[in-house]
C-alpha positions in Angstrom: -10.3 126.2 25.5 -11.8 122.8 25.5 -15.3 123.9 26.2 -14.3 126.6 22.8 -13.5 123.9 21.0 -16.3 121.7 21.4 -18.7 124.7 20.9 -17.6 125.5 17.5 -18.9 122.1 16.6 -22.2 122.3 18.1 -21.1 121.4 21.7 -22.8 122.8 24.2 -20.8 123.2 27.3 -21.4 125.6 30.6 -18.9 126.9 32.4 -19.6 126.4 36.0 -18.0 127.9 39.4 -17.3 125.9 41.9 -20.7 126.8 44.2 -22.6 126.4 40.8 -20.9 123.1 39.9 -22.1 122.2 44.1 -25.6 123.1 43.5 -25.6 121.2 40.2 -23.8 117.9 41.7 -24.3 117.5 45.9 -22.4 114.4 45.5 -19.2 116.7 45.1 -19.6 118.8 48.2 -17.7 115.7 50.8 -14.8 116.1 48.1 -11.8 115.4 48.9 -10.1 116.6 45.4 -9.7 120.5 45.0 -11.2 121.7 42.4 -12.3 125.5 41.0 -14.9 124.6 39.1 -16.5 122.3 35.9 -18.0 122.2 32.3 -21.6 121.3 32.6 -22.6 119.3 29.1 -26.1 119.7 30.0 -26.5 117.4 26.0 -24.8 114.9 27.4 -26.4 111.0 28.7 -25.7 108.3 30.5 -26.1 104.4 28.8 -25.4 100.7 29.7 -23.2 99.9 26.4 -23.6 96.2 27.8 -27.6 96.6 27.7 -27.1 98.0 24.5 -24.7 95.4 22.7 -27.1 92.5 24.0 -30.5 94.6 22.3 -28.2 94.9 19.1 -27.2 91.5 19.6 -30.7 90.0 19.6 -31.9 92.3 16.3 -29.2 91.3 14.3 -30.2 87.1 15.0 -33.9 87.6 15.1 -35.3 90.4 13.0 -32.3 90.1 10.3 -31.6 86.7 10.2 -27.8 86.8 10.9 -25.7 84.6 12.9 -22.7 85.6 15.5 -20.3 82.7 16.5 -18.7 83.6 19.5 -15.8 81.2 21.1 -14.4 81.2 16.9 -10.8 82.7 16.2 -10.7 83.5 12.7 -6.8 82.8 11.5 -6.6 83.9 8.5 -7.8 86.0 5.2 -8.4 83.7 2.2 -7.5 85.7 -0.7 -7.8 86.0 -4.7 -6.5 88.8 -6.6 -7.5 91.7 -5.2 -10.5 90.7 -3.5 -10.7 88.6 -0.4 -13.0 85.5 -0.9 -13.4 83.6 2.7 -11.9 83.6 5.9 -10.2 80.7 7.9 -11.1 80.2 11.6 -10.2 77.6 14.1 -12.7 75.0 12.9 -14.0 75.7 9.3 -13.6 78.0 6.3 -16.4 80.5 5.6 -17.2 82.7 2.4 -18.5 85.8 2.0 -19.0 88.7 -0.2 -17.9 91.6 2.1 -15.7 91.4 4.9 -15.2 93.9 7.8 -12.3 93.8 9.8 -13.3 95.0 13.5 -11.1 92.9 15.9 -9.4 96.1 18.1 -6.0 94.9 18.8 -5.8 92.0 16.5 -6.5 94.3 13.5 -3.3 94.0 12.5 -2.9 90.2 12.2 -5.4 90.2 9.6 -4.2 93.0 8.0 -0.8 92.5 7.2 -0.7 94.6 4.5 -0.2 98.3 4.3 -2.9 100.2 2.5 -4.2 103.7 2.4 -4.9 104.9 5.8 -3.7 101.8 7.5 -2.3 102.9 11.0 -0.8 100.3 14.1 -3.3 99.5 17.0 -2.2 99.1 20.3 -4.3 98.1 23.5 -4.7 100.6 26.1 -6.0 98.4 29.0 -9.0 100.5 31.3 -10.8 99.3 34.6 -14.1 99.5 35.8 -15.2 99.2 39.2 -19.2 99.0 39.7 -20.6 99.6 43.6 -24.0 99.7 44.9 -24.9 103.2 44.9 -25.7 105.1 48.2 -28.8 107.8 48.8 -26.6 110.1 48.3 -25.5 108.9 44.7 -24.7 111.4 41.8 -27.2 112.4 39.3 -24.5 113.4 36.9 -21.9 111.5 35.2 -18.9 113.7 36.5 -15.1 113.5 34.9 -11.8 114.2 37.2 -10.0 115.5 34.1 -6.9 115.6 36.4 -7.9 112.5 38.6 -8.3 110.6 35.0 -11.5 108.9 36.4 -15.3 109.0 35.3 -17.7 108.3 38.2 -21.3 107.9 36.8 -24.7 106.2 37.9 -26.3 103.5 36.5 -29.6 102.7 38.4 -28.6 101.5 42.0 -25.1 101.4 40.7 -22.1 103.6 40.5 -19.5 102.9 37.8 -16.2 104.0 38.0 -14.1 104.2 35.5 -10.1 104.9 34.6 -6.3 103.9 34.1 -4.5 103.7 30.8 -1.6 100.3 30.7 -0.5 100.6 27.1 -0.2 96.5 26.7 -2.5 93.7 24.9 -2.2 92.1 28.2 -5.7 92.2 29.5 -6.0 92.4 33.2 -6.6 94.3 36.6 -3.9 94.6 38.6 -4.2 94.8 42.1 -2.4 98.2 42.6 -4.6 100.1 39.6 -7.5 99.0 41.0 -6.4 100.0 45.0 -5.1 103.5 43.0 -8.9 104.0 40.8 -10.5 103.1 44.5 -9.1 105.7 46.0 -9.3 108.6 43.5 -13.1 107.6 43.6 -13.3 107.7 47.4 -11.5 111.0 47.2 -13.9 112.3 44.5 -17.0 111.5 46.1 -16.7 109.9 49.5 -20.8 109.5 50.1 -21.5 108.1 46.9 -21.3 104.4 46.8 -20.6 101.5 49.4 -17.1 101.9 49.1 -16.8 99.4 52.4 -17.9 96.3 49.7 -15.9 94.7 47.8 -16.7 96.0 44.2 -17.1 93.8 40.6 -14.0 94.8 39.0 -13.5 94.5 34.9 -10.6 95.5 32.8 -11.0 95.3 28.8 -8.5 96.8 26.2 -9.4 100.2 24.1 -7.3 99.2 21.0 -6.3 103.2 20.0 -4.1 104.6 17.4 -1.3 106.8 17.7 -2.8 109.6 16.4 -5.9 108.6 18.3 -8.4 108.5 15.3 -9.9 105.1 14.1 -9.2 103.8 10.8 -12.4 103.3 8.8 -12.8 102.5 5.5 -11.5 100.4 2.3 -8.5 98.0 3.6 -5.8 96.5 1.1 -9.0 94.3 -0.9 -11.8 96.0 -3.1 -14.4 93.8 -0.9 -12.2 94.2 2.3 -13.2 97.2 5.1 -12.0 98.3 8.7 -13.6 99.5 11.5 -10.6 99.5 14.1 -8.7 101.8 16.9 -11.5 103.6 18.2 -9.6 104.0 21.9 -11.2 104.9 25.1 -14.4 105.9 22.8 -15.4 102.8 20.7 -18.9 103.1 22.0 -19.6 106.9 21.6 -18.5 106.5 17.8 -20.2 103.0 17.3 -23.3 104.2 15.5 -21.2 107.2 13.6 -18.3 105.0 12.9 -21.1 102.4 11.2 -22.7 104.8 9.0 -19.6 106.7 7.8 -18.7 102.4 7.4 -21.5 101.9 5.5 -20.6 104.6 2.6 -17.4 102.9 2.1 -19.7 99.8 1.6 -21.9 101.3 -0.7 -19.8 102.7 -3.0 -17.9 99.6 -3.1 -21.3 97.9 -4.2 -22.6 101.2 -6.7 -19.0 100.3 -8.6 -18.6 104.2 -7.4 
C-alpha cells in the first residue's frame, strides 16, 4: 500500500522478494531480523546534512553577504501594530524588515499568538550512532520499518539511526542507545565495528501532531514560519524554502 501510495505521486518504488532484496543488499544475508522482503527506491540518495549545512553556511556569509550569530537567544518579538519591527536577544535589539520564525521546539515562545495554521510543536528526541564501516558495509541505505532504525553508509562510516522520546529534553540515554545498538547488530551483524565504542548524538525533531510543518504567514503581515518538520526537516529543507519564499513574495508584491 505504501509503495501505491508513493507511486501515485511519482515514487518509484520496487517490490522486492526476499532473495532479490539479498542479491540487491549482501549486507542483509548475516541478518538476524526476519524479514519477507523490501521496497527498493532505486530514486532515492544518500547525503551528509552536516556537510551540507556547513556549504550553505559558508554561501550565505561569503557570496551573500549575511551574518549568522550563533551562541545568541533571541527573547522576544518587538512589535508595532500589525507588523513585527525588531527582535530582542540576550545582548542587543536587532531590526529587520522580514522575520522568519524557524526555531523547532521553541516556535512557540515566539509565537504566542494563534494565527491561521498555527499548530503546537513538540520535540521528538532521535539518536545517531556513527561506526567505522567494515568491508562488508552496505551499499544501500536500508530502513527496519518494524525495527524503527535506518542503517546507511557514509564513506568509511555507517550511521545508524532511530528512537522517538516525545520530550524537549535533549539527550541519549544509556538504555536507547544499548536498545538502537542492538537492533543494528541484529540488522546487519558484518557491517560495522560494532566491537568500538561508537560517537553517539541525539538532537530533537520538533513535529506536529498532525505531522505536517507549518509554513507560511504567522500572526504579523512581515512575520513567517518555517517549523515542525519532524523526523524529516532535512528532506523538506529546500521544498519547505521555496514554498517559504512564495509566502514572502507575495507579502512584498502587496499580493
Amino acid at each position: 500500500r505504501s509503495a501505491e501510495f508513493q507511486g501515485r505521486s511519482g515514487g518509484v518504488h520496487q517490490i522486492l522478494t526476499r532473495e532479490a532484496c539479498l542479491n540487491r543488499e549482501p549486507a542483509l544475508r548475516k541478518s538476524r531480523r526476519p524479514f519477507v522482503g523490501a521496497i527498493h527506491l532505486p530514486d532515492a540518495e544518500v547525503g551528509d546534512c552536516n556537510l551540507c549545512c556547513q556549504e550553505l553556511a559558508r554561501i550565505l556569509v561569503q557570496d551573500l553577504g549575511g551574518t549568522i550569530r550563533v551562541e545568541t537567544q533571541v527573547k522576544s518579538l518587538i512589535r508595532n501594530g500589525g507588523r513585527v519591527i525588531g527582535l530582542r536577544t540576550d545582548g542587543e535589539t536587532i531590526g529587520g524588515d522580514i522575520f522568519v520564525v524557524a526555531t523547532g521546539n521553541a516556535a512557540h515562545s515566539l509565537l504566542r499568538r494563534r494565527f491561521q495554521g498555527s499548530k503546537p510543536v513538540v520535540g521528538v528526541v532521535g539518536i545517531s550512532l556513527t561506526y567505522n564501516a567494515t568491508a562488508t558495509a552496505p551499499n544501500l541505505s536500508v530502513t527496519d520499518a518494524s525495527g524503527k532504525l535506518v542503517v546507511a553508509r557514509l564513506g568509511d562510516r555507517i550511521r545508524v539511526t532511530g528512537n522517538a522520546v516525545f520530550s524537549n529534553e535533549v539527550r541519549a540515554g544509556r538504555a536507547d542507545v544499548e536498545r538502537l545498538m542492538q537492533k543494528a547488530q541484529a540488522l546487519m551483524p558484518q557491517a560495522a565495528v560494532f566491537d568500538e565504542m561508537p560517537e553517539i548524538w541525539a538532537g530533537s525533531r520538533p513535529q506536529t501532531p498532525d505531522d505536517l510543518p507549518m509554513i507560511g504567514r504567522a500572526d504579523a503581515s512581515n512575520l513567517f514560519v518555517n517549523a515542525g518538520h519532524g523526523s524529516l526537516g532535512w528532506t523538506l529543507a529546500f521544498g519547505s524554502a521555496e514554498l517559504l519564499l512564495r509566502h514572502i513574495a507575495s507579502y512584498t508584491t502587496g499580493e
